[in-house]
N, C-alpha and C positions, 0 to 999 in steps of 0.2 A: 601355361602348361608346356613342358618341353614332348618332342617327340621322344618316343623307345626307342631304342640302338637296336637297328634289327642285328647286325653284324659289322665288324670294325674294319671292315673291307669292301669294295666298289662289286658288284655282281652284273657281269659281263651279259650282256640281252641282243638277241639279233634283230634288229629292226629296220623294219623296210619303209624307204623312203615316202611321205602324204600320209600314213599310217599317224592315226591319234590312239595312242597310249596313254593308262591313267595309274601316273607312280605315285604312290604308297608315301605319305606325305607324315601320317603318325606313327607308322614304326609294328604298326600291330598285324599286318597282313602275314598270311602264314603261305602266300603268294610272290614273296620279295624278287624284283623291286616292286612288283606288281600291288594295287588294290586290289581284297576280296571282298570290301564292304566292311572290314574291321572297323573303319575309323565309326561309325554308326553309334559308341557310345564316347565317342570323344567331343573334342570342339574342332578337329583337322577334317580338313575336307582333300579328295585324291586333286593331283595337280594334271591338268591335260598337256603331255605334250606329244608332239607333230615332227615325226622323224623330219628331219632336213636330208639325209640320205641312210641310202638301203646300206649294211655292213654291223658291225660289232660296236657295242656304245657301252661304256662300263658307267652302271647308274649307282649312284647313289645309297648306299643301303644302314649308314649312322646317321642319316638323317642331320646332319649337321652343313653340309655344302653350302657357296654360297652362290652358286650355280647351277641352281633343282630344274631335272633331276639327273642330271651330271654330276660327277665326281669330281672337286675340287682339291683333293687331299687331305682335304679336314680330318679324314678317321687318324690320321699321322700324329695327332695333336691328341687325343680321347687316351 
């Protein structure tokens, strides 16, 4: 099963550095990048990650990265 496209571009999130964050992994959260507990009727489970530093992080939000939940460029190619 592939993940949903939430949007075919990176969504910019402020996050502060030791902070765990839990991105949105199938695509269904109405929360992007974020999890709302959508993935619930899926087989995706949200992915935990741990700011490295406090400032601006453009996550992922086609779900195709290859670098979750960082932005790779992937949506470039969609």
């Amino acid at each position: 099963m592939k993940a949903t496209i939430a949007q075919k571009s990176p969504i910019s999130a402020e996050l502060e550095k030791g902070k765990t964050y839990y991105w949105c992994s199938c695509g269904q959260s109405k929360k992007q990048p974020f999890c709302d507990g959508s993935h619930k009727t899926t087989s995706f489970t949200p992915m935990a990650y741990t700011a490295t530093k406090t400032g601006t992080a453009w996550l992922c939000a086609c779900k195709q990265t290859s670098s979750p939940p960082l932005c790779d460029g992937s949506h470039k190619k969609l």
